[in-house]
Backbone as a chain_set.jsonl record, in Angstrom:
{"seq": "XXXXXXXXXXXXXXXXXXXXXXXXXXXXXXXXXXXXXXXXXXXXXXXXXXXXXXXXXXXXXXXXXXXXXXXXXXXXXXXXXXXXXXXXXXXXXXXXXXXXXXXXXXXXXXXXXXXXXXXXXXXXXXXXXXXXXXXXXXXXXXXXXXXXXXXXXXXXXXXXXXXXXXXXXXXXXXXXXXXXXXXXXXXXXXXXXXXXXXXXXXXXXXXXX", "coords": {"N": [[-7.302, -13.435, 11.171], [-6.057, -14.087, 8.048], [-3.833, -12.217, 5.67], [-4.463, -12.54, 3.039], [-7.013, -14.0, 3.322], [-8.471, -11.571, 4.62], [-8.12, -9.565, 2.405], [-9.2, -10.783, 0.185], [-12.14, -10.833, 1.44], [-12.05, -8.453, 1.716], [-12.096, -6.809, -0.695], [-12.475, -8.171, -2.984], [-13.789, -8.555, -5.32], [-14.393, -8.941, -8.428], [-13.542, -7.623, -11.67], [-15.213, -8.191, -13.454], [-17.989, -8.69, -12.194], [-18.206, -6.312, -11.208], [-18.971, -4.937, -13.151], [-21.192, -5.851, -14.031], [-21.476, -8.52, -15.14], [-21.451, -11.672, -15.932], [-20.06, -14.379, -15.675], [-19.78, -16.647, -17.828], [-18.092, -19.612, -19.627], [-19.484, -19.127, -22.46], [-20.202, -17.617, -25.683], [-21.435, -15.13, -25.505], [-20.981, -13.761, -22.558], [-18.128, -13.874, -22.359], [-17.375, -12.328, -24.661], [-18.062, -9.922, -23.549], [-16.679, -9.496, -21.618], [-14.671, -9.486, -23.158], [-15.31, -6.513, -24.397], [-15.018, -4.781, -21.722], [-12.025, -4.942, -21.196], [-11.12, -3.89, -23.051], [-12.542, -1.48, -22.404], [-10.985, -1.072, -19.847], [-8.307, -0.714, -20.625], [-7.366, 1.89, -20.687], [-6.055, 4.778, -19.964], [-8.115, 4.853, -17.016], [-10.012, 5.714, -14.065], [-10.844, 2.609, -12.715], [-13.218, 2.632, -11.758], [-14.682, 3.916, -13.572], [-14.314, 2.917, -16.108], [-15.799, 0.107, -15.86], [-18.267, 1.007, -15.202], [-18.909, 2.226, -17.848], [-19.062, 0.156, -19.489], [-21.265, -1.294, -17.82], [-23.129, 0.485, -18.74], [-22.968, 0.635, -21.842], [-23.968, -2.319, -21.781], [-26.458, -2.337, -20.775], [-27.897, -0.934, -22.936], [-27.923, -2.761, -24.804], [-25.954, -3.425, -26.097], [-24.68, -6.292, -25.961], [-23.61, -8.47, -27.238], [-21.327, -9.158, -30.166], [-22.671, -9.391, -32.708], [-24.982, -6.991, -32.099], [-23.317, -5.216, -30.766], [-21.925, -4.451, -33.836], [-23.623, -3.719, -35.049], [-24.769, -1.453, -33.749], [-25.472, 1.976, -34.782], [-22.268, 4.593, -34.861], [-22.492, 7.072, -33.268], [-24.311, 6.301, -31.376], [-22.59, 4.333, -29.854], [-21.056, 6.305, -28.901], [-22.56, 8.23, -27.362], [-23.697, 6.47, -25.833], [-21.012, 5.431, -24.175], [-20.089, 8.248, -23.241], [-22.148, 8.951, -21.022], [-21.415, 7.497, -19.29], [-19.229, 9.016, -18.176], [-16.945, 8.772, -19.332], [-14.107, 8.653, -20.904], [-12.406, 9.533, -24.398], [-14.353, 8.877, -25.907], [-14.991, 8.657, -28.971], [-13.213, 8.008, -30.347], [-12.725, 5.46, -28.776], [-15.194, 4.504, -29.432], [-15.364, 3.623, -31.884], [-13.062, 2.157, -32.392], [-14.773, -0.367, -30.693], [-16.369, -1.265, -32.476], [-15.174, -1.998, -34.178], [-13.85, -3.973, -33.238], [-15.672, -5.761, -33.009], [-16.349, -6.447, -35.11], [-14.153, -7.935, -35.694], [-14.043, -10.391, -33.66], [-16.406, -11.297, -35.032], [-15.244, -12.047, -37.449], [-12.678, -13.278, -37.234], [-13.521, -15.484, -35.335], [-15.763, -16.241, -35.387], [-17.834, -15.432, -33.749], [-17.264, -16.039, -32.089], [-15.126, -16.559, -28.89], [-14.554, -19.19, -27.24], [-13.242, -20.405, -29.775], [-10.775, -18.869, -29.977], [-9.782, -19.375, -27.565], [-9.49, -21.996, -27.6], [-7.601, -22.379, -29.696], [-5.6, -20.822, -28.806], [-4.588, -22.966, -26.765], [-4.01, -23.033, -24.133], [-1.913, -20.962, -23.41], [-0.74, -18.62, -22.591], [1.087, -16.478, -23.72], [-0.083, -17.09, -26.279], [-2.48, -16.429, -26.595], [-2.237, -13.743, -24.718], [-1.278, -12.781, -27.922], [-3.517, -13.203, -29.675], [-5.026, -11.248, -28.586], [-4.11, -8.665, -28.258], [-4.675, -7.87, -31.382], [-7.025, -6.697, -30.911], [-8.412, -4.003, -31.489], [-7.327, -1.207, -29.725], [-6.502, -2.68, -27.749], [-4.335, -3.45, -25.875], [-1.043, -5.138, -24.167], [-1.828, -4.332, -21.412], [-4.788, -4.487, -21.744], [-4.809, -7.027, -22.413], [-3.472, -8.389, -20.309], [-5.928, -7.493, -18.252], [-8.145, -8.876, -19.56], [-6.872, -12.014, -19.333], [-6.159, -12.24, -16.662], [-8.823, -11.913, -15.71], [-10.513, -14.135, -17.165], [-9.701, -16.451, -16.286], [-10.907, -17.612, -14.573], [-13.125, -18.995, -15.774], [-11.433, -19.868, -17.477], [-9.671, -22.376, -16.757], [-7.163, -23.27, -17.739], [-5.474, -21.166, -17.614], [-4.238, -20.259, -15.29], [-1.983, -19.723, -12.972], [-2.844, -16.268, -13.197], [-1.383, -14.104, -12.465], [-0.985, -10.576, -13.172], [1.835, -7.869, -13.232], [0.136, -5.625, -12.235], [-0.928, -7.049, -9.961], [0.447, -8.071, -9.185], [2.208, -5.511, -7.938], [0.543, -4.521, -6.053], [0.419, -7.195, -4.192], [3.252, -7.261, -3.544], [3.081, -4.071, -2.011], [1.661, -5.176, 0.466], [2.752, -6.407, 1.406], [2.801, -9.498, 0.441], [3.893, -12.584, -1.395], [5.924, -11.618, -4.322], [5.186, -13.955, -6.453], [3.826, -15.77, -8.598], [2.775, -18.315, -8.364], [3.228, -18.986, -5.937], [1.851, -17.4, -4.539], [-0.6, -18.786, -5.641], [-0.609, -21.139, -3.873], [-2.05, -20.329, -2.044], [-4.668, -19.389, -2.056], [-7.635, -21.771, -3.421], [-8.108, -21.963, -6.565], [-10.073, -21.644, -8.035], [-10.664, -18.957, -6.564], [-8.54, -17.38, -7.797], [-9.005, -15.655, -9.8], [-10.329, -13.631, -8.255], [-9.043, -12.972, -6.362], [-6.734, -12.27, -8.182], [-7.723, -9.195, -8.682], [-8.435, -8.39, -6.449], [-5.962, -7.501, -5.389], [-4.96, -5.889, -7.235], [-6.387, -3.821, -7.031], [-5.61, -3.297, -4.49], [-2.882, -2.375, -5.078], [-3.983, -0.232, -6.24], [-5.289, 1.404, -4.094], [-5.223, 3.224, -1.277], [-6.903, 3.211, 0.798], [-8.17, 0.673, 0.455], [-5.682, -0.732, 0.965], [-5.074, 0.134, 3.854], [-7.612, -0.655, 4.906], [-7.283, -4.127, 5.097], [-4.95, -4.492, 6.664], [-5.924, -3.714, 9.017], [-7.568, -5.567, 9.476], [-6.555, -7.908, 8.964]], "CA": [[-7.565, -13.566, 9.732], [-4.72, -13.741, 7.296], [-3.986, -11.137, 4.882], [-5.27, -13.058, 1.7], [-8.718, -13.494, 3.716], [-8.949, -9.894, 4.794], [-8.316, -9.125, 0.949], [-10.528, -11.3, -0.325], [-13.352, -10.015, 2.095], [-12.749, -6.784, 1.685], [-12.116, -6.817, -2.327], [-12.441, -9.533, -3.871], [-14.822, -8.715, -6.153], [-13.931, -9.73, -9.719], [-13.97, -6.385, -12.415], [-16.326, -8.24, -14.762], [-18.89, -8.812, -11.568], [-18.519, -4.969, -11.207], [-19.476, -4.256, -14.332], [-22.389, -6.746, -14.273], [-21.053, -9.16, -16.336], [-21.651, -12.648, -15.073], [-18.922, -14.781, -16.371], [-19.319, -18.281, -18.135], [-17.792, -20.026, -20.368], [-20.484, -18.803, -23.158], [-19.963, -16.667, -26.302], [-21.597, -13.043, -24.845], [-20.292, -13.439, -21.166], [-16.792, -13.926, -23.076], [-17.567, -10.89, -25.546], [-18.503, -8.68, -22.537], [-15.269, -9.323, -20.819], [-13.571, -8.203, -24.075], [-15.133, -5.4, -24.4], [-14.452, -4.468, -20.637], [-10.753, -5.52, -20.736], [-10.698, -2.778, -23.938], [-12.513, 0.263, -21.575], [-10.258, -1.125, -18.701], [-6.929, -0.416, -21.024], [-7.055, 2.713, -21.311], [-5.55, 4.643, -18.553], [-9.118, 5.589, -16.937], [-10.349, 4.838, -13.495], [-11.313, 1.357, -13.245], [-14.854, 2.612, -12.078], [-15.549, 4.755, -15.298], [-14.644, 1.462, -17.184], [-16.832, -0.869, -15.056], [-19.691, 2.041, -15.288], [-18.843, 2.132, -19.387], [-19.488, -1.203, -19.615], [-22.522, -1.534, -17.864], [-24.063, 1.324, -20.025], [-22.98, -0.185, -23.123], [-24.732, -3.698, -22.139], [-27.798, -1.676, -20.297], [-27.771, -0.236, -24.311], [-28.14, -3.866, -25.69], [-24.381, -4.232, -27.069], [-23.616, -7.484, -25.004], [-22.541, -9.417, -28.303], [-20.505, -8.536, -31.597], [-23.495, -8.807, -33.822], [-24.986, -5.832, -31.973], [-22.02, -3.888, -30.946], [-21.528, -4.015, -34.967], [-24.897, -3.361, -35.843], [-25.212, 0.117, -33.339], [-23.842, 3.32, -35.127], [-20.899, 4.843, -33.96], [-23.072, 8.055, -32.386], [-25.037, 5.531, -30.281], [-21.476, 3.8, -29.141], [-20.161, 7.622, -28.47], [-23.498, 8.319, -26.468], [-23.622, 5.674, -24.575], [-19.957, 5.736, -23.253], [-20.47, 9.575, -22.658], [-23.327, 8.958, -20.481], [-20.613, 7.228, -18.453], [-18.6, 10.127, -18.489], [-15.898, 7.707, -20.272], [-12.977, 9.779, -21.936], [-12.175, 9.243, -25.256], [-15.573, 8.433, -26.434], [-15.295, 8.967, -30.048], [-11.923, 6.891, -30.404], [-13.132, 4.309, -28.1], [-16.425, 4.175, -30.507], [-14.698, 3.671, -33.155], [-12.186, 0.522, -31.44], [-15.628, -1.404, -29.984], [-17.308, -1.518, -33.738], [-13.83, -2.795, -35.125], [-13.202, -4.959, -32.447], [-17.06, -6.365, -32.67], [-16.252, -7.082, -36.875], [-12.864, -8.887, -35.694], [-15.091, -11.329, -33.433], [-17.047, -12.02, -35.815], [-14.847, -12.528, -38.694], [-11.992, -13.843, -37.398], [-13.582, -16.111, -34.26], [-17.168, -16.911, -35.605], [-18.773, -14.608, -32.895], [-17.085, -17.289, -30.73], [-14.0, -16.152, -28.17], [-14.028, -20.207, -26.867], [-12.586, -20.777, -30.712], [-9.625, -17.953, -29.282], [-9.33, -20.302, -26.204], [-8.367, -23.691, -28.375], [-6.402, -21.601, -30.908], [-4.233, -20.604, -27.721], [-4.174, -24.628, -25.893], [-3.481, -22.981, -22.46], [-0.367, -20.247, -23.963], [-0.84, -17.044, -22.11], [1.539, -15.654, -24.642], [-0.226, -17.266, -27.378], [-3.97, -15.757, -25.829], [-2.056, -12.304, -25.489], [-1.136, -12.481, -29.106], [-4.314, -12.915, -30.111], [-5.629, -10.214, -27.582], [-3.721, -7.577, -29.157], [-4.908, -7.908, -32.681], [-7.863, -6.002, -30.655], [-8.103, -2.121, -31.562], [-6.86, -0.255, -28.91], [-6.347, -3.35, -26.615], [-2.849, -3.997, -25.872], [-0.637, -5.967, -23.506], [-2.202, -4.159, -20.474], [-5.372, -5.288, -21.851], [-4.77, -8.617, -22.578], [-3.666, -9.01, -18.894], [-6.723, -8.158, -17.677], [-8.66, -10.287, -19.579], [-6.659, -13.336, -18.599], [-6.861, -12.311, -14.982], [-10.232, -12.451, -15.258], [-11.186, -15.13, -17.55], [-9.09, -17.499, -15.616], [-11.862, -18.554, -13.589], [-13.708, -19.955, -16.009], [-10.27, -20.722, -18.414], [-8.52, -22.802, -15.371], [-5.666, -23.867, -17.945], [-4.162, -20.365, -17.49], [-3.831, -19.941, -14.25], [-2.34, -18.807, -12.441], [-2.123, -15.258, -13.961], [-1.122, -12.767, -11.787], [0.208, -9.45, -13.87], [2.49, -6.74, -12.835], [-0.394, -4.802, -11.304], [-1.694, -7.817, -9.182], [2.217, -8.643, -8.115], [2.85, -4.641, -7.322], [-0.537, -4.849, -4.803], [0.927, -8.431, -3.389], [4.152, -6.059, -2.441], [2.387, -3.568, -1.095], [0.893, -5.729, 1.334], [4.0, -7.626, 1.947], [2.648, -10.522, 0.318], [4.761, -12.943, -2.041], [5.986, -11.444, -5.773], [5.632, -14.706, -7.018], [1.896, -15.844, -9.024], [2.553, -19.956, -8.135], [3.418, -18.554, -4.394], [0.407, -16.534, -4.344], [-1.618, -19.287, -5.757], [-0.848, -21.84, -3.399], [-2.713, -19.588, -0.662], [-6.36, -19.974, -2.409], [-8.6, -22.644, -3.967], [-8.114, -22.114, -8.011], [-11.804, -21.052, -8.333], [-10.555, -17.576, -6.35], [-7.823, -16.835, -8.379], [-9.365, -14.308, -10.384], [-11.217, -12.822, -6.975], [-7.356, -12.42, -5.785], [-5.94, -10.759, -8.898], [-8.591, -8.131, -8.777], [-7.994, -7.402, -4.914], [-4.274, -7.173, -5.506], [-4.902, -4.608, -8.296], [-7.551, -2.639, -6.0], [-4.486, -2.901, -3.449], [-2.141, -1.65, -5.879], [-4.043, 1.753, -6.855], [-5.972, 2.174, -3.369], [-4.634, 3.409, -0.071], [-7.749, 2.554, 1.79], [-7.615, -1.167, 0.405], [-4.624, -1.295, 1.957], [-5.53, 0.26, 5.363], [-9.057, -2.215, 5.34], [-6.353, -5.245, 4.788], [-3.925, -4.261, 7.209], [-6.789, -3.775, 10.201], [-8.523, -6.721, 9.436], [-5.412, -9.118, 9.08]], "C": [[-6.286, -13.259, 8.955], [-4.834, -12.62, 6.374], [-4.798, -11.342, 3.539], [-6.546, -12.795, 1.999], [-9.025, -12.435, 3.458], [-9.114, -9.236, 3.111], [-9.463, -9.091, 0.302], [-12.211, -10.681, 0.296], [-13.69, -8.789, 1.926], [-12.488, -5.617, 0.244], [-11.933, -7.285, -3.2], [-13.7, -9.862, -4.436], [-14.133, -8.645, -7.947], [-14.611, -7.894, -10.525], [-15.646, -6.684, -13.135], [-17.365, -8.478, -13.843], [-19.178, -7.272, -11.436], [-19.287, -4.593, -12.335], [-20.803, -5.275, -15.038], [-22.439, -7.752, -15.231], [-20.825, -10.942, -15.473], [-21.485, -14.141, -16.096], [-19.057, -16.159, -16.52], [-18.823, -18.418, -19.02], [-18.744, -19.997, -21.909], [-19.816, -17.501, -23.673], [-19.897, -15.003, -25.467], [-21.137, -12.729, -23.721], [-18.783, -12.768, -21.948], [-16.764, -12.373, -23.278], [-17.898, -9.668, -24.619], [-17.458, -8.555, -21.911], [-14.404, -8.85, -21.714], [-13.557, -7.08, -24.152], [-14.855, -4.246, -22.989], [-12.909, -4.305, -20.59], [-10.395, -4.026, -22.071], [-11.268, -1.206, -23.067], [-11.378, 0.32, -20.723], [-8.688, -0.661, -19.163], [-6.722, 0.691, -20.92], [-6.935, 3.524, -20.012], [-6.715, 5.727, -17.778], [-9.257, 5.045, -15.73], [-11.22, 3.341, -14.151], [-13.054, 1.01, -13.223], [-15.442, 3.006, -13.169], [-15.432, 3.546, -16.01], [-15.638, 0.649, -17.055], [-18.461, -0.177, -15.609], [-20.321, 2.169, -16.842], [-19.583, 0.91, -19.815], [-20.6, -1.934, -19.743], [-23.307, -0.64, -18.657], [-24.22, 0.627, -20.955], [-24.137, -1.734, -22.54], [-26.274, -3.324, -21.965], [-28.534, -1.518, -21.905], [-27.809, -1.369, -25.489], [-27.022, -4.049, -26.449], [-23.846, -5.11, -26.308], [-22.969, -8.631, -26.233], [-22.582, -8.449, -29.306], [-22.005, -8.261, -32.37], [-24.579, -7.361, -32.94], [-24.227, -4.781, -31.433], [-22.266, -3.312, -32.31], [-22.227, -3.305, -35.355], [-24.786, -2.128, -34.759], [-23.889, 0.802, -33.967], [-23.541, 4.437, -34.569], [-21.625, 6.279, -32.74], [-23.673, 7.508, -31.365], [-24.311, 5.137, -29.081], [-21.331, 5.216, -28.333], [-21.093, 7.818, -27.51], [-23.439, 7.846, -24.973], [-22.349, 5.652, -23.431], [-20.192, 7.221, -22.988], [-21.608, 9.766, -21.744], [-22.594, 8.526, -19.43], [-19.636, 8.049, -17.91], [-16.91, 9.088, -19.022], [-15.19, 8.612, -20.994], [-12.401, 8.915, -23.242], [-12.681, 8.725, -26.032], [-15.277, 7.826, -28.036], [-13.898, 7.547, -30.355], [-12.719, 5.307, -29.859], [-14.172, 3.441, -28.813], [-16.053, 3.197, -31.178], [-13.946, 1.498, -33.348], [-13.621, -0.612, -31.4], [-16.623, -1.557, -31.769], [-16.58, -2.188, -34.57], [-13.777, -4.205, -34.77], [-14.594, -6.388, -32.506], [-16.897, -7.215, -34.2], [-14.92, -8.283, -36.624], [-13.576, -10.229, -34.823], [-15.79, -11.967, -34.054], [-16.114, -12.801, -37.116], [-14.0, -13.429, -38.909], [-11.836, -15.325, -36.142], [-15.064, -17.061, -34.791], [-17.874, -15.975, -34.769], [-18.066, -15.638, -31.824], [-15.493, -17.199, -29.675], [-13.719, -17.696, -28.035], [-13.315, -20.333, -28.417], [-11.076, -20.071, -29.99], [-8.697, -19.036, -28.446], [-8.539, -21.7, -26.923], [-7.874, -23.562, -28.83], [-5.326, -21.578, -29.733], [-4.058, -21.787, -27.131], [-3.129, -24.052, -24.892], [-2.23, -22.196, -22.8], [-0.622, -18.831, -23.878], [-0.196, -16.162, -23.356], [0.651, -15.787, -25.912], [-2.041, -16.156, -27.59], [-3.593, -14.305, -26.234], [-1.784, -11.627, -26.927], [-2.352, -12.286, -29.957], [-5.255, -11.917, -29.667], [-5.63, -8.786, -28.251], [-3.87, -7.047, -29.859], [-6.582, -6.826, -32.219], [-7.989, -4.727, -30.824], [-8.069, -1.528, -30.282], [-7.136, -1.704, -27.249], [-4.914, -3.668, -26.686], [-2.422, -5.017, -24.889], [-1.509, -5.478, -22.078], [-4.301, -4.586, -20.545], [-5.747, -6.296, -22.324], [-4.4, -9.163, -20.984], [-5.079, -8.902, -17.995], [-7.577, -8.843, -18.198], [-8.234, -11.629, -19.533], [-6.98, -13.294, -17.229], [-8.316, -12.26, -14.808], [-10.956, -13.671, -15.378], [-10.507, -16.536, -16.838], [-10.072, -18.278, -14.772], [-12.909, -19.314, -14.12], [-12.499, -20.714, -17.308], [-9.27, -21.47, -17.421], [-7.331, -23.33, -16.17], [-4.76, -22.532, -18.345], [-4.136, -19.364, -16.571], [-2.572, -20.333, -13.898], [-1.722, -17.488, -12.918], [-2.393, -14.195, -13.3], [-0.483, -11.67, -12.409], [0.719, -8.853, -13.236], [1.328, -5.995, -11.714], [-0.855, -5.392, -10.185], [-0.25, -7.743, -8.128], [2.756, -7.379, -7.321], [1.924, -4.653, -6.2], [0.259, -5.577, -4.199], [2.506, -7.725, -2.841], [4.195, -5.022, -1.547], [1.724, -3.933, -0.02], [1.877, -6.633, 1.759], [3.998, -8.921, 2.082], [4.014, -10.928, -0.928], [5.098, -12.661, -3.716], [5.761, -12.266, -6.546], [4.201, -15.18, -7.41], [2.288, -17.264, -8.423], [2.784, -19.982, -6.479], [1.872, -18.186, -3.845], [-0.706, -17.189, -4.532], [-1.733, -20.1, -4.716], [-1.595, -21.574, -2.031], [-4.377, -19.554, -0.876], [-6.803, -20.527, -3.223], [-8.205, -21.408, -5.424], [-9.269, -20.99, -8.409], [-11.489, -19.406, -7.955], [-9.53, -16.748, -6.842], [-8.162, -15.106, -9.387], [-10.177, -13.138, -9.149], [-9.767, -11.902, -6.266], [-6.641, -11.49, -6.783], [-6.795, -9.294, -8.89], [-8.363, -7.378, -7.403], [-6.691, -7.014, -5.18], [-4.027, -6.013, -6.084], [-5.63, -3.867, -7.637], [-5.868, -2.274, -4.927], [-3.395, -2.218, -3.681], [-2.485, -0.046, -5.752], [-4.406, 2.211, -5.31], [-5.798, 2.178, -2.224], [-5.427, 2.514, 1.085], [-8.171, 1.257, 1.863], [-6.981, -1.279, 1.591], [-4.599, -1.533, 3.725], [-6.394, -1.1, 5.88], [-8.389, -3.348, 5.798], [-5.847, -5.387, 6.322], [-4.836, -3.886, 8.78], [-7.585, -4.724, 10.344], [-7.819, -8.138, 9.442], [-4.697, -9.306, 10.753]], "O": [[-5.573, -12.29, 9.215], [-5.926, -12.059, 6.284], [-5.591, -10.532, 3.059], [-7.247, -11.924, 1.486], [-9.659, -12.074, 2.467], [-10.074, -8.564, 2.732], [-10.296, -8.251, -0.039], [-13.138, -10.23, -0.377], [-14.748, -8.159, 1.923], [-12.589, -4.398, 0.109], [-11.288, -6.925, -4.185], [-14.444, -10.83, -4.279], [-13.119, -7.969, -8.127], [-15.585, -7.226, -10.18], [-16.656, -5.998, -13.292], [-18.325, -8.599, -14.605], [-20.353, -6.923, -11.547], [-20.282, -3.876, -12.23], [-21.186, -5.349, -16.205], [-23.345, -7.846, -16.059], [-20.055, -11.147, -14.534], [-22.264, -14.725, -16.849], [-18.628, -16.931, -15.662], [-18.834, -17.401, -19.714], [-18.632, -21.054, -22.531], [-19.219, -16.64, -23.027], [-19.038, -14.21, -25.082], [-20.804, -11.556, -23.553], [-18.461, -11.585, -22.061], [-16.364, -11.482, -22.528], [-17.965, -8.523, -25.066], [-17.172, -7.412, -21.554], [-13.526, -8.031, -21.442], [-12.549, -6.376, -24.083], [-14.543, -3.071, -23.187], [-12.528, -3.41, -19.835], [-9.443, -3.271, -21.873], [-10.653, -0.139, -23.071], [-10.721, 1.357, -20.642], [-7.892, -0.291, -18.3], [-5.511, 0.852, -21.067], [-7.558, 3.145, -19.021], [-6.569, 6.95, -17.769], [-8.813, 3.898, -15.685], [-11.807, 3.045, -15.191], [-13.808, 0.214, -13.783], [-16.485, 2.578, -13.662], [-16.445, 3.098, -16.546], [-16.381, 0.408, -18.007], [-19.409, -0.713, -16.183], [-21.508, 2.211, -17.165], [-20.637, 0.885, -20.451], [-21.042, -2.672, -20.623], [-24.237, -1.145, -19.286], [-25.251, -0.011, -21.167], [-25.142, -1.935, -23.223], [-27.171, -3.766, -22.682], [-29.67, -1.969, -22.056], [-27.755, -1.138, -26.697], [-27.059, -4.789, -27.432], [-22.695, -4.962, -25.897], [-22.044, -9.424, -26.054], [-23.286, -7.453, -29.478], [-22.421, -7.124, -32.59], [-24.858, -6.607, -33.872], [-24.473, -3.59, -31.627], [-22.67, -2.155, -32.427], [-21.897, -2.29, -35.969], [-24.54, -1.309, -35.644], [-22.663, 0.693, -33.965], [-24.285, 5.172, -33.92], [-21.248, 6.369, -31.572], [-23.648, 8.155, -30.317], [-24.662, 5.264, -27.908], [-21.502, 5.187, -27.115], [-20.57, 7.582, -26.421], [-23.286, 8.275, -23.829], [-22.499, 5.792, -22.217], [-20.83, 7.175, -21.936], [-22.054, 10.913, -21.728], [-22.943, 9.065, -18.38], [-19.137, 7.542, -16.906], [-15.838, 9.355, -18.478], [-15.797, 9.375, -21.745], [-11.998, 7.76, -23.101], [-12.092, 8.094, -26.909], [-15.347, 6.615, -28.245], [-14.047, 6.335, -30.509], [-13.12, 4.364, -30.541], [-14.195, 2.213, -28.882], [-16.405, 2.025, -31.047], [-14.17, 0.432, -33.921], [-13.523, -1.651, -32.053], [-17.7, -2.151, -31.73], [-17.008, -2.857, -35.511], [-13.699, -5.218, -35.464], [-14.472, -7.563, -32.159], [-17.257, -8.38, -34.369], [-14.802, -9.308, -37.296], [-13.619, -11.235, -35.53], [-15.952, -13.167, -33.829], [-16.341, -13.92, -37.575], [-13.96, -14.205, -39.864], [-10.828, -16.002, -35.938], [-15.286, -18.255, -34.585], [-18.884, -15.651, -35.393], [-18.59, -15.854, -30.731], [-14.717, -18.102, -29.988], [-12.667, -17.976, -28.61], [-12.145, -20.393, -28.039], [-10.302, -20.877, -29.474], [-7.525, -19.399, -28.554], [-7.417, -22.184, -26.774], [-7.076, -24.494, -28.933], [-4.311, -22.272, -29.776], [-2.882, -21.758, -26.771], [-1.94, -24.342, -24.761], [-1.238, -22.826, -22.434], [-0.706, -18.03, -24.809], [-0.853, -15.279, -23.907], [0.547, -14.797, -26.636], [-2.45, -15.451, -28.513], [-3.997, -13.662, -27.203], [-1.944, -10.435, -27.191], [-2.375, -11.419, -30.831], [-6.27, -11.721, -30.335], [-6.543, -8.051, -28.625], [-3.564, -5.855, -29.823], [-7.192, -6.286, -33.141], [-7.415, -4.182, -29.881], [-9.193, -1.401, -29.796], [-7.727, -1.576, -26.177], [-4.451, -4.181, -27.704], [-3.278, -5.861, -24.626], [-1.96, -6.483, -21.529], [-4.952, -4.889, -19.545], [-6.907, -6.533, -22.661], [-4.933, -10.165, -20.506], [-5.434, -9.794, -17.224], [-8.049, -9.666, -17.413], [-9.098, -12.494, -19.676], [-7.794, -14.014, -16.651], [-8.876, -12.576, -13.759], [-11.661, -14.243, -14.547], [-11.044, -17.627, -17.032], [-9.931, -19.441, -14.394], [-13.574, -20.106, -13.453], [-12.679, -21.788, -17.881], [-8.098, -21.096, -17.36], [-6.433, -23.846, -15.505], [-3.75, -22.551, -19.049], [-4.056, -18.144, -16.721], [-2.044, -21.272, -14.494], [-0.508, -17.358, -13.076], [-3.367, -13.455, -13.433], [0.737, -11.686, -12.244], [0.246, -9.011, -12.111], [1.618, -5.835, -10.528], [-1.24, -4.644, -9.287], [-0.031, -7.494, -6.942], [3.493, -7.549, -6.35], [2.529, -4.821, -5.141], [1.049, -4.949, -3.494], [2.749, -7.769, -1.635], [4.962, -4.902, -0.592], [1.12, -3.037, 0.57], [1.635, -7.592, 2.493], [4.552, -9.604, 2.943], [4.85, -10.118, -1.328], [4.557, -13.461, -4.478], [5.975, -11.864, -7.69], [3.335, -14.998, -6.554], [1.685, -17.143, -7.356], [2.503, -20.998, -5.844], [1.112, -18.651, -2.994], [-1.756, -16.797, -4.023], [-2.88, -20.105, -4.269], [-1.72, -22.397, -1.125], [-5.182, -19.679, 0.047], [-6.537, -19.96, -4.282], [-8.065, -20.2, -5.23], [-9.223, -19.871, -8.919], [-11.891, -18.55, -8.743], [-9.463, -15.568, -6.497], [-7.651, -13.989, -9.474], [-10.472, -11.968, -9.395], [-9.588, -10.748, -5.874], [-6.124, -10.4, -6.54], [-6.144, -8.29, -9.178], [-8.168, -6.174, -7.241], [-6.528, -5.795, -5.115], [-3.176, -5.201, -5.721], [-5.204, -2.733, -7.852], [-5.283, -1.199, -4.794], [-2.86, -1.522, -2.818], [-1.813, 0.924, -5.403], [-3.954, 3.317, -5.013], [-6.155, 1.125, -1.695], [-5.035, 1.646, 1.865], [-8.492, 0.68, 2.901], [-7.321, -1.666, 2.709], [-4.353, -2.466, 4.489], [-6.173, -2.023, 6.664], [-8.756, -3.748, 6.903], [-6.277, -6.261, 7.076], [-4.074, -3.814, 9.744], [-8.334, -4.777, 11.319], [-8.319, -9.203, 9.803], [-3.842, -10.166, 10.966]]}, "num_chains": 1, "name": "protein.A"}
C-alpha cells in the first residue's frame, strides 16, 4: 500500500465530516463550514473545534438567520459545554460573522464563490472580513470546501505541505494532487494536517505503507 493510501485509510476523514457537517454545495452546509473554519482558527485542538461545532448545530445554529437570532449567553453556553476556550469572545465573532452573511452575501456563501471566479486569494480576501477568522482560517475553509468548489483545487496549505514532509511525501500541492482522484483532495489535506500535529498518524502511515 502506498503512503497516500495508508493516509487516506487511516485519516482521511474530512474536518467538516468530523464535526457532522455534511458538505454540499447548499447555503447551511456552506455556513456550517464557516463557522467551523472560525472555531478551527483559533489555536485550539482540532477536536474541541469539531466538538464546538457539533454543539452549536445540535443547538439549532446551522444557518446565519439563527446563529443571529440566538443571544450571545446561549452562543457562550453552548461552546462551553464543549469545553471550547474563549467562549465569550468567540460568542461574540459567530453573531457578527452570522450578520456579515447575511448582509453582505444574502445568507448565500455560493454568491462568495462567483464574487471570487476560482481566486484563492480573492476567496481568502473575502474570508478574512470574518471576525476572528484570518488567513489560517481561510485556509481551512478552502481545504475543505474544495470538494465541492473543484475550481480551487488543489489547495494544499502550509499545514497540509508540513504533514506531506513529515511523511516524506512531495512539498508541492500539483505533485501531491496528481497522486489522487480530485474528489479526495480535501480527504488528503485533512490527513496531511492530522500528520502534521500527530505522532501516531504518522506511526499508523509508516506501518501500513
Amino acid at each position: 500500500m502506498s503512503t497516500i493510501d495508508a493516509l487516506l485509510d487511516d485519516a482521511g476523514r474530512t474536518f467538516a465530516d468530523e464535526a457532522g457537517i455534511e458538505l454540499t454545495n447548499e447555503p447551511a452546509p456552506l455556513y456550517r463550514l464557516l463557522v467551523l473554519s472560525t472555531l478551527l482558527s483559533r489555536r485550539v485542538q482540532s477536536k474541541l473545534g469539531t466538538r464546538a461545532c457539533r454543539e452549536l448545530l445540535d443547538a439549532g445554529m446551522g444557518t446565519p438567520e439563527r446563529m443571529r437570532d440566538a443571544d450571545w449567553e446561549t452562543r457562550v453556553q453552548t461552546l462551553g459545554r464543549a469545553n471550547y476556550t474563549g467562549t465569550e469572545q468567540t460568542a461574540t465573532a459567530l453573531g457578527d460573522g452570522a450578520v456579515l452573511v447575511l448582509d453582505e452575501w444574502g445568507g448565500d456563501l455560493r454568491r462568495m464563490r462567483e464574487a471570487a471566479d476560482g481566486d484563492a486569494e480573492a476567496l481568502a480576501g473575502f474570508l478574512t472580513a470574518f471576525p476572528r477568522l484570518g488567513p489560517v482560517g481561510a485556509d481551512i475553509f478552502t481545504r475543505e470546501v474544495q470538494a465541492v468548489w473543484p475550481e480551487f483545487r488543489p489547495h494544499l496549505d502550509p499545514k497540509a505541505l508540513a504533514g506531506a514532509e513529515k511523511l516524506g511525501l512531495p512539498q508541492d500541492a500539483a505533485k501531491l494532487a496528481e497522486r489522487v482522484p480530485g474528489d479526495d483532495l480535501a480527504r488528503l489535506a485533512a490527513a496531511l494536517v492530522r500528520a502534521d500535529r500527530d505522532d501516531d498518524v504518522r506511526e499508523d502511515v509508516e506501518e501500513h505503507s
